[in-house]
N, C-alpha and C positions, 0 to 999 in steps of 0.2 A: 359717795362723799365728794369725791370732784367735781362730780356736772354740781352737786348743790351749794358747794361753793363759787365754782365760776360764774352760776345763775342770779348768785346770791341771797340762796338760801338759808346758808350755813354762814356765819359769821367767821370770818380767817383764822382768828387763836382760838375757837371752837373746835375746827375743824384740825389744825396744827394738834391739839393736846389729845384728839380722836387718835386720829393717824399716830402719832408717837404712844399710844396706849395696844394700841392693837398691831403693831408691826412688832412693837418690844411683846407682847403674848406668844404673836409666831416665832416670835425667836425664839423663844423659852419655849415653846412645844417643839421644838425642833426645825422647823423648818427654814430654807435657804431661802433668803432676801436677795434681792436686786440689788445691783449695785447703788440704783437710785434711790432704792428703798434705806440702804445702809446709811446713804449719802445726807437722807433726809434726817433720820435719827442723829445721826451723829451732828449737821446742825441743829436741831430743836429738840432735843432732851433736857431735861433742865434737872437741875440739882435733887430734887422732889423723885422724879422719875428713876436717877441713878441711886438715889437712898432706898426706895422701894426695891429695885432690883437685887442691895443687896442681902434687905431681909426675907424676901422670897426666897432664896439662895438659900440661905442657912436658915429657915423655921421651916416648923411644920404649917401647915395649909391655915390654922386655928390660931396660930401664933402670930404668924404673918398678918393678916386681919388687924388683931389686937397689938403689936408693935407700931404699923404702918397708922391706928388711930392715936394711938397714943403719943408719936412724936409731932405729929400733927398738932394736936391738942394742945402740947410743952410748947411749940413754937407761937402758937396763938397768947398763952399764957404767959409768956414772957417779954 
């Protein structure tokens, strides 16, 4: 994902909400991030991404799905 953004293959907040989707996954399956890697999240995580975290946390795998569309949805609808 880096060389295809540097190349510009990958458009920048593409590649930004990539990377913020799949280092927040490693983290949640356990594994240790880099410092840079921490550095990066904790710049560009957005409001969305910390909401999903926390009902993955507390739902089951079925739930989480169907919470994380449906506030989406309220948000659109309002």
């Amino acid at each position: 994902m880096d060389r295809d953004v540097m190349v510009g293959k990958l458009p920048r907040d593409v590649y930004t909400q990539q990377k913020v989707e799949i280092l927040t996954a490693l983290r949640k399956l356990g594994e240790k991030l880099t410092t840079e890697d921490e550095a990066f999240l904790a710049a560009n995580a957005s409001a969305t991404l910390s909401h999903f975290e926390k009902v993955t946390a507390s739902l089951g795998s079925e739930d989480k799905i169907m919470a994380l569309a449906s506030s989406g949805v309220g948000k659109t609808q309002t």
